[in-house]
C-alpha positions as CSV (number, residue, x, y, z in Angstrom):
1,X,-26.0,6.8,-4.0
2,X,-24.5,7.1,-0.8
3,X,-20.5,6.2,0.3
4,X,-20.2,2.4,1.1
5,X,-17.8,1.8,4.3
6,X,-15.6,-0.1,3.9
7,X,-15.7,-3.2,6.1
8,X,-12.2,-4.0,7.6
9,X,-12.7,-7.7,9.0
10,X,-10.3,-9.2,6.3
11,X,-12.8,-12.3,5.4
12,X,-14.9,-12.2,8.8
13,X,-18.6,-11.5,8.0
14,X,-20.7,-13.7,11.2
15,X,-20.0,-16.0,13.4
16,X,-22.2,-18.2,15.5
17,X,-19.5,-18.6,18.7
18,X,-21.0,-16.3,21.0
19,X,-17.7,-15.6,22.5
20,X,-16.0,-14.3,19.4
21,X,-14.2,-10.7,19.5
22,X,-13.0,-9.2,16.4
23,X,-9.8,-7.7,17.1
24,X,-9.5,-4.7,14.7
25,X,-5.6,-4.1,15.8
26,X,-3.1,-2.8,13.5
27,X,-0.5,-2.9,15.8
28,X,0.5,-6.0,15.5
29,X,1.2,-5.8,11.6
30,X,4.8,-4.8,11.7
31,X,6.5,-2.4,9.1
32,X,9.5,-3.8,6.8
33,X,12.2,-1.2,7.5
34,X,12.4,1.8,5.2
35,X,14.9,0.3,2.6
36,X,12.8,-2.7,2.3
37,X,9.2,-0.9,1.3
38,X,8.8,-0.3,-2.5
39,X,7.2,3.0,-2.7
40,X,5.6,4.6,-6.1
41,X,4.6,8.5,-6.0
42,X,2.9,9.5,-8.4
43,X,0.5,12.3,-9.5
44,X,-3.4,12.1,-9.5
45,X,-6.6,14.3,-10.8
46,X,-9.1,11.4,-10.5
47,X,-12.3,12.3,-8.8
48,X,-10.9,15.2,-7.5
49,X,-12.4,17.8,-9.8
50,X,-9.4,18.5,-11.3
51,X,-6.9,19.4,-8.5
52,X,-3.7,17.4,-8.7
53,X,-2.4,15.6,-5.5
54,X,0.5,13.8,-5.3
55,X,0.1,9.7,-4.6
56,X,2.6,7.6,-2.3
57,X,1.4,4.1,-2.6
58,X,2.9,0.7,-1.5
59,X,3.7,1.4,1.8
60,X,3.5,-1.9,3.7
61,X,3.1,-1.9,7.7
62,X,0.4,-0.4,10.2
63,X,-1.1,3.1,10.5
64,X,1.2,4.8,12.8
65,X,4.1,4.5,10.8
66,X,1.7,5.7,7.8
67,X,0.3,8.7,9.5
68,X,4.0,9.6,11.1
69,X,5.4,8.9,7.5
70,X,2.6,11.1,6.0
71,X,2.9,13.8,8.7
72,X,7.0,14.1,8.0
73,X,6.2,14.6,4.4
74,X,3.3,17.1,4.5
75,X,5.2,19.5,6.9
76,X,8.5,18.7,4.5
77,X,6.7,20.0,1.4
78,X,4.8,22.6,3.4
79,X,1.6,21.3,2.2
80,X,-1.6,19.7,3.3
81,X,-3.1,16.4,2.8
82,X,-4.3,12.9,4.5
83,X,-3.9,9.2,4.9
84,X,-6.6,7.1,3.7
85,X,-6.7,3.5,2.5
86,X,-2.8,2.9,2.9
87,X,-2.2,5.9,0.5
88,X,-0.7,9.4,1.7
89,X,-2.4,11.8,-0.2
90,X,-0.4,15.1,-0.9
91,X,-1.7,18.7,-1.8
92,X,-0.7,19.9,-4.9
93,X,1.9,18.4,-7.9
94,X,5.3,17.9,-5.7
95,X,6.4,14.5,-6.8
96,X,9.9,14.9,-6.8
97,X,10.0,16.6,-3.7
98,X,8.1,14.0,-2.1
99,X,10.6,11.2,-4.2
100,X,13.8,13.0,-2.6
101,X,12.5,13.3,0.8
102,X,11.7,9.8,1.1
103,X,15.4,8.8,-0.5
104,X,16.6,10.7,2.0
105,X,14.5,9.0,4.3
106,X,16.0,5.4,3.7
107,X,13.3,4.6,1.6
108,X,15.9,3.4,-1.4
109,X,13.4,1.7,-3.5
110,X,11.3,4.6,-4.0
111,X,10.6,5.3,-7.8
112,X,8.7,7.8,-9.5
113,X,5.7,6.8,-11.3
114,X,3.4,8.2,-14.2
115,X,3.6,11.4,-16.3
């Protein structure tokens, strides 16, 4: 069984107007300010044969201030990872690191999460 993509429309699947434009743009979601986002990080093996990676989740605003917010922490930790599906995915088991880098950040409602 192949990947399914994940269809980003939010609740648009046809219409008959032959006009109609989807507008796919995430710049016009605004991001809460850093002391206003709940963040968790947390640590995670699942479906990734084993290898640990550290979880930021609950992040709410658009992708560039994901990706920059993911790129600070990556080069931070000296690690490498992505962002994918409003997550930032971190290399390796630095949880605290990544929690006191994003205090330190603003982000003041950031809490550790897990084991």
């Amino acid at each position: 069984m192949g990947k399914k993509k994940k269809n980003n429309r939010y609740g648009v699947s046809y219409s008959t107007d032959p006009d109609f434009n989807y507008d796919n743009d995430d710049s016009k979601v605004k991001s809460f300010p850093p002391a206003q986002q709940n963040l968790r990080v947390m640590i995670d093996r699942k479906k990734r044969k084993g290898k640990e990676v550290t979880l930021v989740v609950g992040f709410y605003g658009n992708n560039d201030d994901l990706k920059d917010l993911g790129k600070y922490l990556k080069s931070k930790c000296g690690v490498g990872g992505s962002v994918k599906d409003g997550e930032i995915i971190i290399q390796g088991s630095v949880k605290d690191r990544v929690v006191k880098l994003l205090l330190e950040k603003g982000y003041s409602k950031t809490k550790a999460s897990g084991g």
